[in-house]
C-alpha angles and dihedrals in degrees: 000000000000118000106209101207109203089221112184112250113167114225114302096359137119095187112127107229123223085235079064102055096075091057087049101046090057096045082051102048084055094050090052085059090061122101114269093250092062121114124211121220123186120179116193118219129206130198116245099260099114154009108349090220084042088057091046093057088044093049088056105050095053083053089048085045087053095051100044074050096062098034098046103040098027091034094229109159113254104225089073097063117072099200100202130175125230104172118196097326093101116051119193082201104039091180091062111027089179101056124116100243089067085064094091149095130250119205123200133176129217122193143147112259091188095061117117109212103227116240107240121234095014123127140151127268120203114238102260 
């Protein structure tokens, strides 16, 4: 499932707030928890004010200042979180795209559940 963290970005911003790091700290000490082979997508949301390619751009940003978050104060590596932009296309209040609360990102993880994590250093040894 996707948890949509209504992060507080003030109008036209990708700064990450410090009002925003206790929300994240916990949303990173969960991802930690997940198997190795688990990507992290986070996708960044505008409101509707503006250029809709402008918006995209924005959107992107806040989901590439989540994710420097992550990786640079929960040392997550960096090659297992996909940072996208989906400007204002997807409104959290679709009765009011331009409402605050649509400024936001979502995070999701996708992972095999299937996947056996091998046991370093087994092996088998034939009967003697």
């Amino acid at each position: 499932g996707a948890i949509a963290l209504a992060l507080k970005f003030s109008f036209d911003s990708s700064e990450v707030h410090p009002a925003n790091h206790a929300q994240l700290d916990a949303v990173a000490e969960g991802l930690k928890r997940l198997p190795e082979n688990a990507m992290i997508h986070i996708a960044g949301h505008t409101d509707a004010y503006g250029h809709p390619l402008y918006n995209l751009d924005l959107s992107l940003k806040r989901a590439m200042a989540v994710r420097e978050y992550f990786v640079r104060v929960h040392g997550i590596p960096r090659g297992r979180i996909v940072a996208v932009g989906k400007g204002k296309s997807a409104p959290y209040n679709r009765a009011n795209p331009y409402a605050p609360e649509n400024r936001r990102v979502q995070i999701h993880a996708e992972y095999d559940q299937t996947a056996q994590t091998p046991v370093i250093g087994a092996r088998s040894v034939p009967n003697g």
